[in-house]
NUPA-778379 format. One record per residue (C-alpha): x, y, z. Coordinates in steps of 0.02 Angstrom, whole numbers, padded with zeros to 5 digits, always signed. Last residue first. Layout:
XYZ;...
END
This chain:
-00246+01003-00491;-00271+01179-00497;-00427+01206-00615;-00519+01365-00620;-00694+01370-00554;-00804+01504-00635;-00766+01458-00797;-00788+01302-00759;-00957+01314-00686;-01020+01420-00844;-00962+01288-00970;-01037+01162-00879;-01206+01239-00876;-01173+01290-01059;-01173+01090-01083;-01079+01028-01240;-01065+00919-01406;-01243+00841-01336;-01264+00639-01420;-01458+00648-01419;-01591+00509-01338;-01545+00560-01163;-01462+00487-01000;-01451+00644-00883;-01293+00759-00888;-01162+00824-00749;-01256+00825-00612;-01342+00665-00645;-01177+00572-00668;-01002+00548-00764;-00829+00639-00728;-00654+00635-00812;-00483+00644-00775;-00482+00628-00603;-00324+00734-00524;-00376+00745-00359;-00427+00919-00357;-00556+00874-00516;-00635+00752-00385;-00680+00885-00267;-00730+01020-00369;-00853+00881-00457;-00912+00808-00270;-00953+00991-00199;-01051+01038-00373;-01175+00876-00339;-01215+00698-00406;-01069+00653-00472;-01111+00467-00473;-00942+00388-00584;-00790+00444-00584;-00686+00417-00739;-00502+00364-00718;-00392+00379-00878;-00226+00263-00848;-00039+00280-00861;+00027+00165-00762;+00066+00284-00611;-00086+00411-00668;-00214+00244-00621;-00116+00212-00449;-00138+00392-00395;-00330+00382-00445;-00332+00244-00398;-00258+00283-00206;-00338+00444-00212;-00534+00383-00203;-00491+00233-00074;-00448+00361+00045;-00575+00465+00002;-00709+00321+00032;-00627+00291+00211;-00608+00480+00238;-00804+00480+00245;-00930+00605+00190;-00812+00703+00051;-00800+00525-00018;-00993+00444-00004;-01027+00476-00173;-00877+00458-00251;-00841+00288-00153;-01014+00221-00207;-00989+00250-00382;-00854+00126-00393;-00730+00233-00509;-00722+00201-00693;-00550+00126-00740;-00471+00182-00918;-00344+00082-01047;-00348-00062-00970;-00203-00190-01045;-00222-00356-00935;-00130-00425-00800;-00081-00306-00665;-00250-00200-00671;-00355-00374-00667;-00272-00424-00516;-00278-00226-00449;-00471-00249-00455;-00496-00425-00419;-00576-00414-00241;-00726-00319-00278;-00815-00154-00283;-00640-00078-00310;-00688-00028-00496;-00842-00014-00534;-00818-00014-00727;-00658-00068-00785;-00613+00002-00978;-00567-00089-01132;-00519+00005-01304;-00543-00059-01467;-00426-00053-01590;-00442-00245-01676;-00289-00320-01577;-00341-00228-01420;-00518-00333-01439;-00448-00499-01454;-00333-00481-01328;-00477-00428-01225;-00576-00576-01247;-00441-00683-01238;-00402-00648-01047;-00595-00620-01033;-00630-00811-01071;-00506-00853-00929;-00560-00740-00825;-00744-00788-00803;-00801-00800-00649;-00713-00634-00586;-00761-00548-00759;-00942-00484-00696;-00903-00392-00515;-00766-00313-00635;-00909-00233-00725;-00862-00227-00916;-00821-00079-01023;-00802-00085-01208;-00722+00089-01265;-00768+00144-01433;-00645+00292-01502;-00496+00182-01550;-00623+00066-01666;-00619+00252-01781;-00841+00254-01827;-00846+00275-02018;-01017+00186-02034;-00963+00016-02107;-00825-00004-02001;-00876+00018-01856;-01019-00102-01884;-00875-00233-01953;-00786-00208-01793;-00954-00245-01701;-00972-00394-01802;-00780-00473-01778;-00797-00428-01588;-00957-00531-01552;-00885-00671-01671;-00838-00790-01521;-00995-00761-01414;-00924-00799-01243;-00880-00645-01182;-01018-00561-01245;-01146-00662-01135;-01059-00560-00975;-01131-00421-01063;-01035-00283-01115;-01076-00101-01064;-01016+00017-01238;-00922+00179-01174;-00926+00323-01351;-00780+00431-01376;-00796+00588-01462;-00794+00648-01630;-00981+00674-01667;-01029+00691-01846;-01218+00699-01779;-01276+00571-01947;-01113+00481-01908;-01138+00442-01717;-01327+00420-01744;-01303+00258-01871;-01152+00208-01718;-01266+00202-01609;-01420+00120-01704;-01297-00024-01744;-01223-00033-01568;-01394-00034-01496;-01437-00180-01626;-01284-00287-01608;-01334-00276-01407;-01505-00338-01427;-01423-00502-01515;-01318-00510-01390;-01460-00527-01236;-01557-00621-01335;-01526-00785-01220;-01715-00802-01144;-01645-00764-00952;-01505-00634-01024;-01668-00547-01080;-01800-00572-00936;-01657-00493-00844;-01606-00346-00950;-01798-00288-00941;-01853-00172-00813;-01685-00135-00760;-01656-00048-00953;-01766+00069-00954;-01941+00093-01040;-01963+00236-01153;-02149+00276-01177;-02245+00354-01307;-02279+00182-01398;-02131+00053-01321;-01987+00121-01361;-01850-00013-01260;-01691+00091-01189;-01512+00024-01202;-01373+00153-01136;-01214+00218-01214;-01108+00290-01111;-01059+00474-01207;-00869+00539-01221;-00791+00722-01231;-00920+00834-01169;-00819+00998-01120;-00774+01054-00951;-00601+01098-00993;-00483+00994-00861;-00629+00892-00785;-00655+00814-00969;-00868+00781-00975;-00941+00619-00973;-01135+00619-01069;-01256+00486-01046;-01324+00418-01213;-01480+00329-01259;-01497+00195-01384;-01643+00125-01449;-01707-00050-01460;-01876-00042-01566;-01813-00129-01706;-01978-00235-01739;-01889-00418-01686;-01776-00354-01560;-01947-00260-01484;-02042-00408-01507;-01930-00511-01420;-01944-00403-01280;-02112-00380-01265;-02143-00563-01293;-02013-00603-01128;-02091-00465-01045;-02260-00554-01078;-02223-00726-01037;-02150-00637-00859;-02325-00568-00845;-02413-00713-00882;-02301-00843-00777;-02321-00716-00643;-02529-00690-00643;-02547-00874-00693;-02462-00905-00516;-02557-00779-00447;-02737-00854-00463;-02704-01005-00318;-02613-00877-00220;-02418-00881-00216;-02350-00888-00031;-02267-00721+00031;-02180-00701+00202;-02138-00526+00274;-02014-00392+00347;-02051-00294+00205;-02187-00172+00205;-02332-00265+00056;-02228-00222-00081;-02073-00311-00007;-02156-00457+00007;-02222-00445-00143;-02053-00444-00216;-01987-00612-00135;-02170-00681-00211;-02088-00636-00363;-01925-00722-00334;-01994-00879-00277;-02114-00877-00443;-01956-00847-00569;-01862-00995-00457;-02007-01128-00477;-02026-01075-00678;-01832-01086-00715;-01784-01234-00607;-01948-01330-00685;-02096-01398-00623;-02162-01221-00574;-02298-01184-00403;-02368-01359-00388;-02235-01450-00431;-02140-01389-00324;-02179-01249-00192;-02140-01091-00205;-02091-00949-00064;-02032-00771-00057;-01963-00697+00110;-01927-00527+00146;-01815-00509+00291;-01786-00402+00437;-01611-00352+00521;-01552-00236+00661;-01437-00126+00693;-01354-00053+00852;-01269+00096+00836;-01085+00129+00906;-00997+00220+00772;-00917+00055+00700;-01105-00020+00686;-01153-00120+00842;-01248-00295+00752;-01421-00355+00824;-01502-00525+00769;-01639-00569+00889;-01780-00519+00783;-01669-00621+00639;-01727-00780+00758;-01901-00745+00736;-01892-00713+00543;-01813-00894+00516;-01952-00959+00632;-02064-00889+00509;-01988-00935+00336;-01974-01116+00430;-02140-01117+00470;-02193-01042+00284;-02102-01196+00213;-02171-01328+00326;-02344-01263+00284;-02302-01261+00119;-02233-01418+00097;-02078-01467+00117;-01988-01652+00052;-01822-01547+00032;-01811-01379+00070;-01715-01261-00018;-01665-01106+00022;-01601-00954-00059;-01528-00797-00030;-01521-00628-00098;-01401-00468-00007;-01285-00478-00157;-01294-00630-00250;-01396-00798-00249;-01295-00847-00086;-01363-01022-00038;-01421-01128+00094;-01483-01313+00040;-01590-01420+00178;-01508-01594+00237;-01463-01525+00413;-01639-01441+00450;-01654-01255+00457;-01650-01086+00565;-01471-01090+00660;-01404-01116+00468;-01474-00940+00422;-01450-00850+00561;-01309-00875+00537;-01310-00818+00364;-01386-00646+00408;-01240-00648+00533;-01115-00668+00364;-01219-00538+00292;-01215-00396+00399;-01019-00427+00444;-00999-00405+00254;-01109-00231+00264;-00990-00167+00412;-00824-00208+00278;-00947-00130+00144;-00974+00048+00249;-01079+00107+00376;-01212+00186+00286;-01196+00131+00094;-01206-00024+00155;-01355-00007+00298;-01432+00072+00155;-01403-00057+00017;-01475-00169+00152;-01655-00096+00160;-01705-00278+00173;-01608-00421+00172;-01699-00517+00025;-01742-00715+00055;-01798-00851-00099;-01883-00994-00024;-01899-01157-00109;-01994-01287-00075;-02002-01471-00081;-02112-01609-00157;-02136-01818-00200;-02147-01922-00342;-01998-02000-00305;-01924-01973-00461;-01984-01810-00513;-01926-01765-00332;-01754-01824-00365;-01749-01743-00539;-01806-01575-00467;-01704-01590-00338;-01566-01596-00451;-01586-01432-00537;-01608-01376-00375;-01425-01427-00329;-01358-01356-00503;-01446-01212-00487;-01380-01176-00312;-01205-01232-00348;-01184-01087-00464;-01268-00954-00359;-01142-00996-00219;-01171-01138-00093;-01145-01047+00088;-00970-01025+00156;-01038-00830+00225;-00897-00744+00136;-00808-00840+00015;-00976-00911-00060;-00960-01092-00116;-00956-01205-00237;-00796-01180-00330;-00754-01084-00159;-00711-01272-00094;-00636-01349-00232;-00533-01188-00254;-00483-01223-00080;-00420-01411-00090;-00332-01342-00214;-00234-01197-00080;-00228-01362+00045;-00135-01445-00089;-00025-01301-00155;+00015-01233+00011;+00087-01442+00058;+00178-01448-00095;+00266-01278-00058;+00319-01317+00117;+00361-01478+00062;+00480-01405-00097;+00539-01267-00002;+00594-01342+00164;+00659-01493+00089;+00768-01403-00014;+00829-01314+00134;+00846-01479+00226;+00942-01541+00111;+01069-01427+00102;+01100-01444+00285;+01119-01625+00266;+01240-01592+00146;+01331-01490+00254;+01327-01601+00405;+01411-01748+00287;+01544-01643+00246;+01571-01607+00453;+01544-01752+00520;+01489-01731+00686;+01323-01699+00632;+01307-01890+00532;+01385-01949+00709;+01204-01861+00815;+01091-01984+00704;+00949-01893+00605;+00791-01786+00629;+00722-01687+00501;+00646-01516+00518;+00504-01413+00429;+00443-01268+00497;+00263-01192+00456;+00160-01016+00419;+00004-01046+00322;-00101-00909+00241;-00134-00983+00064;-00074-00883-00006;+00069-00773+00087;+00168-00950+00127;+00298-00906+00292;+00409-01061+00281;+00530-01050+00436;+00672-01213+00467;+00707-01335+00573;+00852-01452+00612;+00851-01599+00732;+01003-01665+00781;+00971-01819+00881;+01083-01916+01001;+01103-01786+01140;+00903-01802+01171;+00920-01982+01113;+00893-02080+00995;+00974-02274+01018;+00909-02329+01172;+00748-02290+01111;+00747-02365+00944;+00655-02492+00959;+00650-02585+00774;+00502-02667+00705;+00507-02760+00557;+00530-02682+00392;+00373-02710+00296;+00302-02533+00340;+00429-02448+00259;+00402-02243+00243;+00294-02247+00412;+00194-02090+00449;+00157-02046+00643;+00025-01893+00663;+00044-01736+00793;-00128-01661+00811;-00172-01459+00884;+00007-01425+00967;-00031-01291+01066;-00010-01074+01039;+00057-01025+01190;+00231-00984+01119;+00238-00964+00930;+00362-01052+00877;+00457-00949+00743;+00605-00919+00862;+00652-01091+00888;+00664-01118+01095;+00495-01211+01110;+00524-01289+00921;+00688-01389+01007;+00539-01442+01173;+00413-01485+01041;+00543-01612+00938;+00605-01686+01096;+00459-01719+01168;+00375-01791+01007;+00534-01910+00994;+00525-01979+01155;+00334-02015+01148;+00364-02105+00989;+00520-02206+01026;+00398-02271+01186;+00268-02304+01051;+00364-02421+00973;+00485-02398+00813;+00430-02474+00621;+00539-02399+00500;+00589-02241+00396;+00489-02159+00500;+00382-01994+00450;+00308-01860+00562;+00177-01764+00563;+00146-01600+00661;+00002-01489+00651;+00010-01320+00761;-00116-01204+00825;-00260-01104+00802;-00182-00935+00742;-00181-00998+00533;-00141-01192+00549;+00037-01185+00579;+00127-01329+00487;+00277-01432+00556;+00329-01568+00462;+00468-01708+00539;+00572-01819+00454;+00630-02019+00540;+00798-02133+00549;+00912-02038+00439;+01055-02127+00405;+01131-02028+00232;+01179-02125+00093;+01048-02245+00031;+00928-02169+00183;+00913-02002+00075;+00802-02104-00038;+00702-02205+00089;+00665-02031+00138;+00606-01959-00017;+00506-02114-00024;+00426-02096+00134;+00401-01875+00076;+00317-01923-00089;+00189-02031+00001;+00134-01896+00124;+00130-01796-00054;-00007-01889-00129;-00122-01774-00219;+00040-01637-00229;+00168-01770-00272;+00042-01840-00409;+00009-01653-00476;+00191-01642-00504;+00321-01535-00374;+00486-01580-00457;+00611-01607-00319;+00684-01775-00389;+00834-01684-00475;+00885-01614-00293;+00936-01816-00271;+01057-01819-00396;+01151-01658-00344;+01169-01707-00188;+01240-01881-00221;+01350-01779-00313;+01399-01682-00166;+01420-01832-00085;+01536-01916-00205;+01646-01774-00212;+01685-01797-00040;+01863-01695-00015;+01827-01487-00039;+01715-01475+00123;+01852-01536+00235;+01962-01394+00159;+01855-01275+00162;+01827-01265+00333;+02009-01240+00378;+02005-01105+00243;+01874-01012+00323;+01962-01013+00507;+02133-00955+00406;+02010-00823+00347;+01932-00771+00524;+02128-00769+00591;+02159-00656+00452;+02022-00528+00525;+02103-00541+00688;+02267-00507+00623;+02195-00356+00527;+02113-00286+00698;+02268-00316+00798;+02396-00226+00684;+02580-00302+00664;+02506-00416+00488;+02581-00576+00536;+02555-00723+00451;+02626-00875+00525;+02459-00970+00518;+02427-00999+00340;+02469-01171+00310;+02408-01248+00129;+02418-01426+00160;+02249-01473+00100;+02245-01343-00035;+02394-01429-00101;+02303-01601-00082;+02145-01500-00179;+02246-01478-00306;+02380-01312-00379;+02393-01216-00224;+02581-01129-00219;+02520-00960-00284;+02438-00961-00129;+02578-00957-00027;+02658-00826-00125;+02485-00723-00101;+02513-00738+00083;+02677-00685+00098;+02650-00553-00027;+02517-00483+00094;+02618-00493+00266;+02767-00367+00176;+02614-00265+00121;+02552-00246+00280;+02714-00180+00350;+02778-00073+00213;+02590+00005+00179;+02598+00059+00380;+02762+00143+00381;+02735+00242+00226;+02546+00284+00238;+02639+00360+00414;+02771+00436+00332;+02666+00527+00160;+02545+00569+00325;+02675+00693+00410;+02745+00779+00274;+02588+00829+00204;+02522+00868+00386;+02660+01011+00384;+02634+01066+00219;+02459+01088+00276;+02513+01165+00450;+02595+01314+00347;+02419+01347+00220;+02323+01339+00415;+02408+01478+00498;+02398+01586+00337;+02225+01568+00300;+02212+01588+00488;+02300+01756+00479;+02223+01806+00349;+02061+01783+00415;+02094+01875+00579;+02155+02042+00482;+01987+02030+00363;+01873+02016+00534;+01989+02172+00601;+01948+02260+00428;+01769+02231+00434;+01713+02259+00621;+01680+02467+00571;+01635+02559+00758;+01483+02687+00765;+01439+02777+00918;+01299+02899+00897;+01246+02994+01069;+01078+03062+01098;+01006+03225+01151;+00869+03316+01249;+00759+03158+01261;+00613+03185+01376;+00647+03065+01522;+00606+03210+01641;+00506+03377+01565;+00582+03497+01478;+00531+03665+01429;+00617+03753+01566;+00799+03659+01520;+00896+03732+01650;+00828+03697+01822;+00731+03549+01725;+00895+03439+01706;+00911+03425+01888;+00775+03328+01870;+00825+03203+01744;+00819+03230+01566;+00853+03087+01456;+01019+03061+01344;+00991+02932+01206;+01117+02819+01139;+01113+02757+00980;+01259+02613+00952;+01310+02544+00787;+01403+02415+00725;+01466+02382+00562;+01526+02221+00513;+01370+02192+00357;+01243+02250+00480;+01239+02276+00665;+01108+02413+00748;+01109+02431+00954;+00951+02556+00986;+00932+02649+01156;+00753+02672+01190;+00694+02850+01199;+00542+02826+01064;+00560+02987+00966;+00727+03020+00983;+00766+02849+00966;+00690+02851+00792;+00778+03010+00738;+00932+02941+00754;+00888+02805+00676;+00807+02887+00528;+00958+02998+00493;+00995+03155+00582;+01091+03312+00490;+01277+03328+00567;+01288+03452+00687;+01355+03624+00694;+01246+03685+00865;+01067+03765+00852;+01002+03869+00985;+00992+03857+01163;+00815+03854+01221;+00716+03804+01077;+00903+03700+01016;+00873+03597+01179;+00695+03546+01147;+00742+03510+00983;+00868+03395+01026;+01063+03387+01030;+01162+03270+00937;+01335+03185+00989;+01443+03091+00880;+01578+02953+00929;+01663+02856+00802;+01768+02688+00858;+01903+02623+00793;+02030+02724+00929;+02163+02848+00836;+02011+02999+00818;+01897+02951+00966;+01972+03092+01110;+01956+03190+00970;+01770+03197+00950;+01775+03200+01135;+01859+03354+01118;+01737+03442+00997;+01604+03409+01104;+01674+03477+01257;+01743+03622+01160;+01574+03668+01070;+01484+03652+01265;+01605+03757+01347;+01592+03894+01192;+01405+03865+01237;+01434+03893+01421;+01426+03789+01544;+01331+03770+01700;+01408+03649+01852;+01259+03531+01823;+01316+03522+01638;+01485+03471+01670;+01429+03327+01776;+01302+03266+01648;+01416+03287+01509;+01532+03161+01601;+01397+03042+01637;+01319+03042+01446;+01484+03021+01383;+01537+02870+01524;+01371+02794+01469;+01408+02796+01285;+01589+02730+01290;+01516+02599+01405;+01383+02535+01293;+01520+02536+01133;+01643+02419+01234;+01507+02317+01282;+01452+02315+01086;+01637+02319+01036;+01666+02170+01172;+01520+02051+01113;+01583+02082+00909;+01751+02028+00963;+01712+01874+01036;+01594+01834+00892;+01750+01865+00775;+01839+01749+00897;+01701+01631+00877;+01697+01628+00702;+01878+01632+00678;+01902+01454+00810;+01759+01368+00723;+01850+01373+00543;+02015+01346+00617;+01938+01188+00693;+01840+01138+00541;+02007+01173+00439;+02104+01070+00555;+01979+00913+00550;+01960+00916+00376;+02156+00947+00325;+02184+00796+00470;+02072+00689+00381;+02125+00702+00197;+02289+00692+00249;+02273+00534+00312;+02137+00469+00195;+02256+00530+00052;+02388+00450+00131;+02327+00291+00188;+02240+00277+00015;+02379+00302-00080;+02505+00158+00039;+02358+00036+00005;+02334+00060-00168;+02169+00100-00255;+02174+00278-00210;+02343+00292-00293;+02282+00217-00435;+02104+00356-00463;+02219+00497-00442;+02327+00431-00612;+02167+00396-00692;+02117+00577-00661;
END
């Protein structure tokens, strides 16, 4: 084999083998081709051959018959066309009918096979071929001069049929051999002939290759190199003496690149001053004048350009001198930088040139006019493409420099260099400071409508709390609900739901003064405050802000038009809450009343409500301290069941309040909770009861805990639960902490320790909701889930909308390719479960699978039924 694999590897070998090699293929694909089709040939004439054989039989019986015969005629007839058949490869047998034998009697004949009898039935002639036999049934139909004789006859009744059978296989053998035959003799043939051509061509080009490496062998410096001359080669074939010419070409080049060692180290100097720093990125205009004083110290280069596309608006353009030039200089240089990005392929015809801005590196040089110096021949300006995929910016950068630095080849290079440097290291300063100028931005604000986020919103009426204290003076604040929104959502879809909002927040800004505060509170809430407002002012501008919404009216994707109403809650400081927490509690409840009394409406607190909501808030705030306080926290668990068996394999625990007879849910509380900080401490207790229940049930299976964002930040929250677990036999590798990725977006610094934390102690982490937000496949990538519950919305909505199904498959697909449990979440009916199990989900939660309850169930005989009934194919 090593032997084979040499000759390949030498020139004269692999001329040989490919000659041969090529000429074997070709001449076996002919010979190949040519046996088939003669063998086809031959199978078209037998079945011609066969047709006529039959016909002429059927003719010549015919004519004897009309004559009259008698039956030693008939036996002699037969038996002589038998004979006629005997040296020829074909075999001719004739049948007669029933009709015939009624009349006539029986003949010797052999017995009939199903064919035979086939065509006597149907009177078709039937042409059979199979395994290079073919076979011909012919049948022979009464005509009217038939029915002098044959009294029970009537015409096309078959009296008889013809079987002519002819065996292709030993002429197909015959033809084979020969070709095996003709094509063994031109191999030897073809092996003669390609050992002389590999030899004729390997002596030529071989002869040319030792010249060449002796030559070589002659290069010890770069003077050697220098007068290396490589031009005489001759390798007597065009394509390899054009393909030499291309190396002599590269060597040329190489030989003024290999002199300036100086330059290159130059280079090399300067490329250690592109480290992006967060000076060069707060002052990078500044970092580019140096950089160009810089490059002046060897290279002339009178002036840089940047070229930045602002998203599909336009261009920006800003250029740097190294020097003081007039604005004639100026002028002359924009045109010739716009009409040399006109013809680059990145510029974006049609698109304009937004702001061009001049930059000088040395402002105490004095003035120079360079106008007669730069020229449209005089300047080589070279750009480059920077496509940045955050944030969105597409730019070129270019710099401009005297026409004799191109001319010169070494120093052209290094220029070239450069610039590609240059491209990168601007390009990239420039993303980073608009992308931190950014996070400023969405620090405060609301990616979607640019409002103030919830964040900024306390802060800011924190503040106008302090200002009005100070000034002795009031303001309002209106809390705003979109109403029935989670049905316009769940309707037509989140990206239908975002275009909802943002016009909500036109609205919005439309509706107030310049110095009030909009704000996103979350989800379809909003706030406003108004500074120095009373509540007259306040309820105008709730009015005028419902007005304007009656003129709001978005076309859904199918072609509906929708329209918006608000509830609107208002307070009033001081006389409504002198504090963030008070004023915001009574906004939000007279947000509420709205709703009760029909949406679409304004609430102002009466003079006895605002007891009325400080009262009742005071009292679910007692209620639930109370409850932490007397142990009344109890857990209740929703069963998941394993969509491969049907059996109840993990429990969600839930928090529930007993309160006397009644069991009050979690909604009604968490919020006065996480308000009043206990939030934690309720949590220890759930898990406490949880895991007290898990070991007096001896249940085996998993068991989902919800964390609270508060968790995250409570640095012995994992040490207690682990010591829980602990204490009442409960494995840490069945309790999975699940937090809603709507929740860890704010937070993901805290959560990236968090989790470590909790995979070093057992635990298990699991998404909940996930694809509700924008971090989904961010948090997949970087941190070690070991399950993802499905958004609920997209299982509910998936065998409604191939949108939702869409999304559906692609976790599910993307959860099995890292090795992930998915749980979906909302089955709500039979349809959804079969559905889900097809796709491969591993596990299902919702009311149709189990309600919350105060018992962990070990199974479901409903469940058991349905999956016996239903097998599993997924």
């Amino acid at each position: 084999m090593n032997r084979y694999k040499f000759l390949l590897n030498t020139l004269r070998g692999f001329v040989f083998s490919s000659t041969l090699a090529v000429t074997l293929a070709v001449f076996l694909g002919v010979t190949l081709v040519a046996s088939l089709l003669y063998e086809n040939i031959l199978a078209r004439q037998a079945v011609q051959t066969s047709h006529s054989i039959a016909q002429q039989t059927f003719n010549s019986m015919f004519q004897v018959m009309r004559m009259g015969w008698t039956r030693e005629q008939l036996e002699d007839f037969l038996q002589g066309t038998r004979d006629a058949f005997v040296t020829s490869p074909f075999d001719v047998e004739i049948y007669r009918g029933s009709k015939v034998e009624e009349l006539f009697g029986e003949i010797n004949q052999p017995a009939l096979d199903a064919s035979v009898q086939g065509v006597f039935v149907s009177g078709e002639e039937l042409l059979l071929e199979t395994d290079g036999l073919m076979r011909r049934i012919y049948p022979m139909q009464a005509r009217d001069e038939c029915l002098s004789c044959h009294l029970n006859a009537e015409v096309g009744d078959v009296l008889g049929v013809i079987d002519i059978q002819q065996d292709m296989r030993p002429i197909s053998a015959e033809v084979r051999r020969n070709n095996i035959a003709m094509f063994l003799g031109f191999g030897l043939l073809m092996l003669v002939m390609a050992a002389l051509v590999s030899r004729y061509v390997a002596r030529h080009i071989q002869k040319a290759t030792d010249g060449f490496k002796e030559r070589l062998e002659q290069v010890n410096s770069v003077k050697d190199f220098r007068q290396l001359d490589m031009t005489q080669t001759n390798f007597h074939f065009t394509e390899l003496d054009d393909a030499f010419r291309s190396v002599n070409l590269l060597v040329e080049q190489l030989k003024d690149v290999a002199v300036d060692k100086d330059i290159l180290e130059f280079e090399i100097r300067l490329l250690g001053k592109f480290i992006i720093t967060s000076d060069i990125v707060r002052d990078w205009r500044d970092f580019i004048k140096d950089l160009l004083i810089d490059i002046n110290t060897i290279l002339v280069a009178h002036s840089l350009v940047t070229v930045f596309q602002v998203e599909d608006e336009g261009y920006e353009l800003e250029i740097f001198w190294r020097f003081n030039v007039s604005e004639g200089t100026r002028k002359m240089f924009e045109q010739v930088v716009i009409k040399q990005l006109s013809n680059h392929p990145h510029f974006h015809t049609g698109i304009p040139i937004l702001n061009i801005e001049h930059h000088i590196a040395d402002p105490s040089t004095e003035e120079q006019d360079l106008q007669g110096i730069l020229t449209l021949q005089d300047v080589d300006l070279q750009t480059r493409s920077l496509m940045l995929e955050t944030p969105k910016i597409g730019g070129v950068v270019g710099i401009g420099v005297q026409s004799k630095i191109a001319k010169d080849p070494i120093r052209h290079m290094v220029i070239g260099s450069i610039l590609t440097t240059l491209l990168n290291l601007v390009g990239s300063v420039k993303a980073i400071y608009k992308y931190t100028q950014d996070l400023e931005y969405y620090a405060t604000r609301d990616p979607l409508t640019s409002l103030y986020n919830q964040r900024m919103f306390k802060e800011l009426l924190g503040y106008e709390i302090g200002r009005s204290q100070r000034h002795d003076v009031h303001f309002s604040l209106l809390m705003l609900d979109l109403d029935n929104f989670k049905t316009v959502n769940d309707r037509y879809g989140h990206s239908f739901g975002d275009q909802f909002l943002q016009g909500f927040a036109g609205v919005l800004q439309q509706a107030v003064r310049p110095g009030d505060v909009l704000a996103r509170y979350g989800g379809d809430e909003f706030t406003i405050i108004l500074p120095e407002a009373g509540e007259e002012q306040a309820h105008s501008v709730a009015q005028r802000i419902m007005e304007q919404l009656e003129k709001l009216s978005l076309t859904t994707p199918e072609g509906n038009s929708v329209r918006a109403t608000s509830s609107v809650g208002v307070a009033v400081y001081p006389q409504h809450g002198q504090n963030p927490a008070d004023l915001f509690v009574m906004a939000d409840n007279m947000m509420y009343k709205a709703k009760r009394s029909g949406k679409n409406a304004i609430a102002l607190p009466a003079e006895n409500e605002v007891a009325e909501v400080f009262k009742e808030v005071g009292e679910k705030s007692q209620m639930v301290l109370n409850a932490l306080e007397e142990r009344r926290i109890i857990p209740y668990f929703q069963p998941i069941i394993d969509l491969k068996t049907g059996e109840i394999v993990i429990h969600e625990l839930l928090m529930r309040i007993q309160l006397g007879d009644k069991v009050i849910s979690a909604f009604e509380f968490i919020d006065v909770a996480e308000t009043i900080g206990v939030v934690h401490k309720m949590d220890y207790q759930l898990i406490e009861k949880a895991f007290e229940q898990i070991q007096q049930q001896g249940y085996q299976g998993q068991i989902f805990i919800n964390l609270s964002p508060r968790s995250l930040i409570i640095g012995e929250f994992i040490g207690k639960v682990h010591r829980l677990a602990v204490d009442y036999g409960v494995a840490t590798s069945r309790v999975v902490f699940e937090l809603t990725e709507r929740e860890t977006v704010s937070n993901m610094a805290l959560l990236e320790k968090f989790v470590l934390d909790l995979k070093m102690e057992g635990f298990n982490f699991a998404i909940d909701d996930f694809g509700s937000g924008f971090s989904s496949y961010h948090y997949i990538k970087h941190f070690p889930i070991d399950v993802i519950k499905i958004e609920g919305e997209f299982i509910r909505n998936m065998l409604h909308d191939d949108k939702y199904m869409a999304f559906v498959k692609s976790i599910v697909t993307l959860a099995q390719g890292l090795g992930m449990k998915t749980i979906a979440e909302y089955v709500e009916d039979e349809a959804v479960l079969h559905a889900i199990r097809e796709l491969g989900v591993d596990y299902a939660q919702g009311y149709f699978v189990g309600m919350p309850g105060p018992e962990l169930v070990s199974h479901d005989p409903r469940m058991d039924a349905l999956f016996t009934q239903i097998p599993h194919h997924s």
